[in-house]
Residue frames relative to the residue before (quaternion, step in Angstrom):
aa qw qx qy qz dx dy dz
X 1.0000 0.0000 0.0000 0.0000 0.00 0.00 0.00
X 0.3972 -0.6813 0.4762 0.3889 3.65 -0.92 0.93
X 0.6117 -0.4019 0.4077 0.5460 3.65 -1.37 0.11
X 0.5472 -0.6093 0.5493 0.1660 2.93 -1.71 0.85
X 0.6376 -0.4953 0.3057 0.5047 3.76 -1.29 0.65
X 0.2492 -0.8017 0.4831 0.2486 3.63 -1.26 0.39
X 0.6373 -0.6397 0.2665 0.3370 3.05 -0.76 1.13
X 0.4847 -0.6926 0.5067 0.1694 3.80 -0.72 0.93
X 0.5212 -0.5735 0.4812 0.4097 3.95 -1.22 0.30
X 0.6463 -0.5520 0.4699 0.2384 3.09 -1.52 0.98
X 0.5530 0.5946 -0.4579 0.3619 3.74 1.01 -0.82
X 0.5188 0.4600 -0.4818 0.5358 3.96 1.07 -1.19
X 0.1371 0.6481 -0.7277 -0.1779 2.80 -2.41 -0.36
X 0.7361 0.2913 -0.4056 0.4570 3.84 -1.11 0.35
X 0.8645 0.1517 0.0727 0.4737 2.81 -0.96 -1.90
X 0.8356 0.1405 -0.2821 0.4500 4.09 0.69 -0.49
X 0.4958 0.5542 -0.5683 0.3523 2.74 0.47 1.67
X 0.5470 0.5656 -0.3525 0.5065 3.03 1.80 -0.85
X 0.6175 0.6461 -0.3230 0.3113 3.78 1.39 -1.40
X 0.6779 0.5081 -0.1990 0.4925 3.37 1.06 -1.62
X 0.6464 0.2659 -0.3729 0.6102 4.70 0.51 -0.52
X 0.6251 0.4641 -0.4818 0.4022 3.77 -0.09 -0.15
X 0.6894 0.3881 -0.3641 0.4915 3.69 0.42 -1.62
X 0.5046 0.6730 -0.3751 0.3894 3.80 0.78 -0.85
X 0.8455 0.2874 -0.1172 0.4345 3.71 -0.01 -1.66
X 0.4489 0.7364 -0.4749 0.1751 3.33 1.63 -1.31
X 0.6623 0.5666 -0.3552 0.3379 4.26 0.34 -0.50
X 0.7452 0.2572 -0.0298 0.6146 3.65 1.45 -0.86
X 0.0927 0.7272 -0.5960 0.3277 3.88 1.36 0.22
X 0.9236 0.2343 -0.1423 0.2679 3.38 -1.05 -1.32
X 0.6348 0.4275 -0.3512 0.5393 3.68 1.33 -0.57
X 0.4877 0.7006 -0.3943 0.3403 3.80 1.12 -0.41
X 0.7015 0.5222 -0.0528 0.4821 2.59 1.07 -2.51
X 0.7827 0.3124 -0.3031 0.4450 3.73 0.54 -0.21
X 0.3906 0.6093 -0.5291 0.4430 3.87 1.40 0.32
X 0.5883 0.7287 -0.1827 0.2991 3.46 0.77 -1.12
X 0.1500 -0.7956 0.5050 0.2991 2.95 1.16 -1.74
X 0.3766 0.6663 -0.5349 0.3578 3.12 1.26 1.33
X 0.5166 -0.7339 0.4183 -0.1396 3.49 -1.37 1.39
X 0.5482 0.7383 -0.3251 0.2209 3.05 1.24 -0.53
X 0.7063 0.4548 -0.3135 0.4427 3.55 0.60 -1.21
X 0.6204 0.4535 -0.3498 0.5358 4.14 1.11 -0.52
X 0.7779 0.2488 -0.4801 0.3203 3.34 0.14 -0.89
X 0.5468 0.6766 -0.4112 0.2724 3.84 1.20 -0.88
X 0.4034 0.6485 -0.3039 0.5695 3.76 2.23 -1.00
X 0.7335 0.4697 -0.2733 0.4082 3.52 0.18 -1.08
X 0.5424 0.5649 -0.2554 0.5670 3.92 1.26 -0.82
X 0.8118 0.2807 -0.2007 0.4711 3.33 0.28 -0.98
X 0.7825 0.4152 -0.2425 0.3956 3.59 1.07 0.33
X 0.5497 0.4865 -0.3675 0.5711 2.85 2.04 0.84
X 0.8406 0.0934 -0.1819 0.5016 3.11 1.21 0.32
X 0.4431 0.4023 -0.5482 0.5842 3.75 0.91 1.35
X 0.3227 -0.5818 0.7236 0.1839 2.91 -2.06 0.23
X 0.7192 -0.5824 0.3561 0.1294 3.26 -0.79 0.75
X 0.7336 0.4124 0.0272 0.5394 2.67 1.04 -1.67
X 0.6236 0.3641 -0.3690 0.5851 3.71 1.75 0.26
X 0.6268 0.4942 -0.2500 0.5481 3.78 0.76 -0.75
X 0.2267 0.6901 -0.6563 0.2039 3.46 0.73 1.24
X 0.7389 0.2147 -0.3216 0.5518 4.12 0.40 -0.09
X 0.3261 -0.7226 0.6067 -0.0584 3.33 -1.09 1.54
X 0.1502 0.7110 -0.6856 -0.0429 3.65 -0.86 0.61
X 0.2608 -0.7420 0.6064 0.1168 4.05 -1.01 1.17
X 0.0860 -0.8643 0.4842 0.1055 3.68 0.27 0.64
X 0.7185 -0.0210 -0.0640 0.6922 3.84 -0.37 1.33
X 0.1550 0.8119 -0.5321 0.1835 3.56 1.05 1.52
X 0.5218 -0.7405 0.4082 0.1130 3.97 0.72 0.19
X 0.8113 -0.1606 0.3609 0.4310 2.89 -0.82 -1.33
X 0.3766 -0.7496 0.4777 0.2609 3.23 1.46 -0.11
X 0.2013 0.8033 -0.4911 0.2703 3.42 0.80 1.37
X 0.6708 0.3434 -0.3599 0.5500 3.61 0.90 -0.88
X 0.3006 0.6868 -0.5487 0.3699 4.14 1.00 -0.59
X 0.8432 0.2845 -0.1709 0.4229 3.21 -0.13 -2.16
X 0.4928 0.4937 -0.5097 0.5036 4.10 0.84 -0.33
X 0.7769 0.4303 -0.2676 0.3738 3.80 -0.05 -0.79
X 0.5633 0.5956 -0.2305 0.5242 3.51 1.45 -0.16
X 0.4630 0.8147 -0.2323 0.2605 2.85 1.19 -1.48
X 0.7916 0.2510 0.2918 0.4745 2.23 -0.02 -3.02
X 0.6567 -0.6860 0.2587 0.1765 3.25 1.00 0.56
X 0.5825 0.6832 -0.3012 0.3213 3.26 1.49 0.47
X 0.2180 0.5919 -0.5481 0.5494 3.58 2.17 0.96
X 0.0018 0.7234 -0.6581 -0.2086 3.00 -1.16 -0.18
X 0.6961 -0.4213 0.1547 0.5604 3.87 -0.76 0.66
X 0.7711 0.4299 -0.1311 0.4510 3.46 0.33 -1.33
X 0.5947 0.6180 -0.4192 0.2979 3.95 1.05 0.31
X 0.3966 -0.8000 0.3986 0.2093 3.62 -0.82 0.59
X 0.0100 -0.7753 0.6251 0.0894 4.22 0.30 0.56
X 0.1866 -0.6519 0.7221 -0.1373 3.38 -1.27 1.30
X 0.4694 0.7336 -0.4866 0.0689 3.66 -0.64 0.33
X 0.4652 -0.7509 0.4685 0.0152 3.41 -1.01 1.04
X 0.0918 0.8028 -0.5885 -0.0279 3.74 -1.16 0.90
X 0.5728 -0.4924 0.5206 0.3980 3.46 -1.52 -0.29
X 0.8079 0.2731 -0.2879 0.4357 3.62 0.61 -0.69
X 0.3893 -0.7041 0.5380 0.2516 3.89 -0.52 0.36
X 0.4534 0.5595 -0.4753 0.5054 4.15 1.04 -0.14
X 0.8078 0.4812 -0.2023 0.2737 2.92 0.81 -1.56
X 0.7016 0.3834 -0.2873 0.5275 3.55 1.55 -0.49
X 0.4726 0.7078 -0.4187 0.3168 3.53 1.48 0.21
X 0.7104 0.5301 -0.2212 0.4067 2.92 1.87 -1.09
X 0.3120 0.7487 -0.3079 0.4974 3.55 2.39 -0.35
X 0.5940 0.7353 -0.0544 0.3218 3.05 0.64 -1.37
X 0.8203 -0.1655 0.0950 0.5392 3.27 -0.02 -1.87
X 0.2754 0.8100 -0.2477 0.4547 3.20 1.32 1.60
X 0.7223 0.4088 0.0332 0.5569 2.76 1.10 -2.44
X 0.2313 -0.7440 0.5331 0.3298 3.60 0.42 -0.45
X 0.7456 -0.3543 0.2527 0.5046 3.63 0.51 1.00
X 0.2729 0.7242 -0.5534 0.3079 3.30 1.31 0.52
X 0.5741 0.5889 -0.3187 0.4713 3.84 0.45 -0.36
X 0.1300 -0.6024 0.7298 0.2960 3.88 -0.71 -0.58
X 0.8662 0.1741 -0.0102 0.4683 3.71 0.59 -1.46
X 0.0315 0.8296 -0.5546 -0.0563 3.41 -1.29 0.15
X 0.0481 -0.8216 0.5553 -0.1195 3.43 0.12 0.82
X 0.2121 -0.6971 0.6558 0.1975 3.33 -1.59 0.92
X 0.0082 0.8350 -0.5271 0.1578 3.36 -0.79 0.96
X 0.3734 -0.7428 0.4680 0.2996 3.68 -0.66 0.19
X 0.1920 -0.6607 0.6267 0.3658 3.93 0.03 -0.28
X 0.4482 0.7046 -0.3812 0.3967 3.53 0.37 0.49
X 0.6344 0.5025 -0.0872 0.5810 2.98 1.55 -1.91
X 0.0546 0.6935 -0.7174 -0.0376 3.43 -1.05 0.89
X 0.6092 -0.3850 -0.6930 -0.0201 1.44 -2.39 1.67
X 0.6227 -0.5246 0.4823 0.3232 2.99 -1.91 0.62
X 0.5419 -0.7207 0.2714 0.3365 3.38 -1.01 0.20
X 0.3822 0.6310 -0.4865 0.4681 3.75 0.91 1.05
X 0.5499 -0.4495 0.6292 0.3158 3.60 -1.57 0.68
X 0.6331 -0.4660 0.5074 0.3531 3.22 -1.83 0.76
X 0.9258 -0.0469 0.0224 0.3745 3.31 -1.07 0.33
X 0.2715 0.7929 -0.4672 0.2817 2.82 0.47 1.79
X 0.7952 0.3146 -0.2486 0.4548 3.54 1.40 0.13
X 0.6330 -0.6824 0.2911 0.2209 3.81 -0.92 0.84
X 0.6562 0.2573 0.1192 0.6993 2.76 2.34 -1.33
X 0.0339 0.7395 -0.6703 -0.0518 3.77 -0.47 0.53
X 0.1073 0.7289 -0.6759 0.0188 4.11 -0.66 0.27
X 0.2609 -0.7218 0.6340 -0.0948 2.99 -1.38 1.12
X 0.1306 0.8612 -0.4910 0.0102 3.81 -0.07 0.49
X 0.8004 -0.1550 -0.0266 0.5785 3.83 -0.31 1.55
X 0.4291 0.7165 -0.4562 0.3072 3.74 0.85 0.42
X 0.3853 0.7782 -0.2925 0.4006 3.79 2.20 -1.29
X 0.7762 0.4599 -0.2515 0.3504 3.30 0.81 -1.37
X 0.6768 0.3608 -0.3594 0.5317 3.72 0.92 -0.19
X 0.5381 0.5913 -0.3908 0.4562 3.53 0.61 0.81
X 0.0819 0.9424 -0.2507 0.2055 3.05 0.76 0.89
X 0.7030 0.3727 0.0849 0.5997 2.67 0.99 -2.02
X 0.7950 0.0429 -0.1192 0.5932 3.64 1.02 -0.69
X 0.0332 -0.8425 0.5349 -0.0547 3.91 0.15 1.25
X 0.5779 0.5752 -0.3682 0.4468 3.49 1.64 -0.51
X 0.7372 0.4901 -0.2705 0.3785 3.34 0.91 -1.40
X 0.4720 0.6515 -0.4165 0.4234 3.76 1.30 -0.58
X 0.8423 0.2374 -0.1449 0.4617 3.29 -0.16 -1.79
X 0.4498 0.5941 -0.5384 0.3935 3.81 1.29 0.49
X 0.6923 0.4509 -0.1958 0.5283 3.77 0.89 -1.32
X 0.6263 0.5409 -0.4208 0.3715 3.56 1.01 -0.02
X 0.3950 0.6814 -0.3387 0.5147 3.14 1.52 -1.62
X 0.6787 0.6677 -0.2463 0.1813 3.26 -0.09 -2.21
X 0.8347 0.2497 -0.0403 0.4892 3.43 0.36 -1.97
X 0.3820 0.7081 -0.5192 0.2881 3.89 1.50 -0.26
X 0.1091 -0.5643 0.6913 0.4379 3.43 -0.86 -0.33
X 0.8656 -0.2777 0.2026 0.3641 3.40 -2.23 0.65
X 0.7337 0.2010 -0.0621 0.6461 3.72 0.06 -1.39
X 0.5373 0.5537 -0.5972 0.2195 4.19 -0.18 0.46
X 0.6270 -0.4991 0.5582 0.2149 3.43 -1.71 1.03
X 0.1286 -0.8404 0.5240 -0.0510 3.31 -1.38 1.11
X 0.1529 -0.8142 0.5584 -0.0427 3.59 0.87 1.19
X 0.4567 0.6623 -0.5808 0.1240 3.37 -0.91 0.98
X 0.2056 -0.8589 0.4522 -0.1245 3.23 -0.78 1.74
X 0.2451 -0.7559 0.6039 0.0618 3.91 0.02 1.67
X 0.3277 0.4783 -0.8042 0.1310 3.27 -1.80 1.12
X 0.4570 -0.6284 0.5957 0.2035 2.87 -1.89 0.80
X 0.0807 0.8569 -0.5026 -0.0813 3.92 0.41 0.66
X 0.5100 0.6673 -0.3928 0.3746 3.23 1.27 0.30
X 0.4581 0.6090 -0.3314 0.5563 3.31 1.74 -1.02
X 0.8139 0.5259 -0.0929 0.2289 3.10 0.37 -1.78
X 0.3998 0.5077 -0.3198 0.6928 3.68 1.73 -0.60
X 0.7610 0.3986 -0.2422 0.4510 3.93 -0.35 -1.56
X 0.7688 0.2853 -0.2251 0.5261 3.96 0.31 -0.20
X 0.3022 -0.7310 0.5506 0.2667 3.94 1.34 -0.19
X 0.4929 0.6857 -0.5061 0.1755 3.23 0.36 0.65
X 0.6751 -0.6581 0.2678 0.1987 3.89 -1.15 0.05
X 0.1124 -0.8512 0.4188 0.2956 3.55 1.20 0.78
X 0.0555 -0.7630 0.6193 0.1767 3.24 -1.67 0.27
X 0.0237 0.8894 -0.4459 -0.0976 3.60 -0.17 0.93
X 0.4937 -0.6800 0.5087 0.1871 3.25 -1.33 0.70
């Protein structure tokens, strides 16, 4: 396993702490995150494909999308469809560089951004599908203003996928995630 993210000075706190172990790991994230036997982007794929239709969830927003990991799960298995749009937005920029020259243009958009920051940068109801994978957990301090700007950019009848793990605990303590 590659070293693990290293832990950052106490002087930082929120966002440049989350900015400074992410931009850090952002190169070995996903091969890390599967030594572990961590699950999230598939099973969270697996949620959103028992109950969306494809063929409605033509505008996609990945909120604190990374590496573009669920992207490539949703590609995968075939639930883009030619004519769909993925948009998705982080705090660290390493981390969407690797989205980027990864995804093969699998994105349309990419934006650094904080979920912290309100408003995000999308028109009200502009997506079919909002998904969120382990991002819940740095939202702490403002949980009102998150699921406000989510609400916000849904459109009326859009699916909301949004899946809480601490994998930061979980890397830092080697432990084994199970998710439901």
């Amino acid at each position: 396993m590659a070293a693990r993210p290293t832990l950052v000075p106490s002087a930082l706190s929120g966002d440049d702490v989350n900015k400074a172990t992410y931009s850090a790991w952002c190169s070995t994230y996903e091969r890390d995150c599967l030594e572990i036997g961590w699950s999230g982007p598939g099973r969270t794929v697996e949620s959103i494909r028992s109950f969306c239709s494809a063929a409605r969830c033509l505008r996609v927003l990945d909120v604190g999308c990374g590496t573009g990991w669920i992207g490539k799960e949703l590609q995968e298995c075939g639930f883009l469809q030619s004519q769909s749009r993925m948009c998705g937005f982080d705090l660290c920029q390493e981390m969407l560089d690797e989205a980027h020259n990864h995804r093969n243009g699998l994105y349309a958009e990419l934006v650094a951004h904080s979920v912290l920051q309100a408003p995000w940068p999308y028109e009200s109801g502009s997506f079919d599908l909002v998904l969120s994978n382990g991002v819940l957990r740095y939202t702490d301090s403002e949980p009102g203003l998150v699921i406000g700007e989510i609400d916000r950019i849904a459109a009326s009848d859009a699916h909301i996928v949004l899946q809480v793990t601490n994998i930061l605990q979980v890397v830092q303590k080697g432990l084994h995630v199970h998710t439901c």
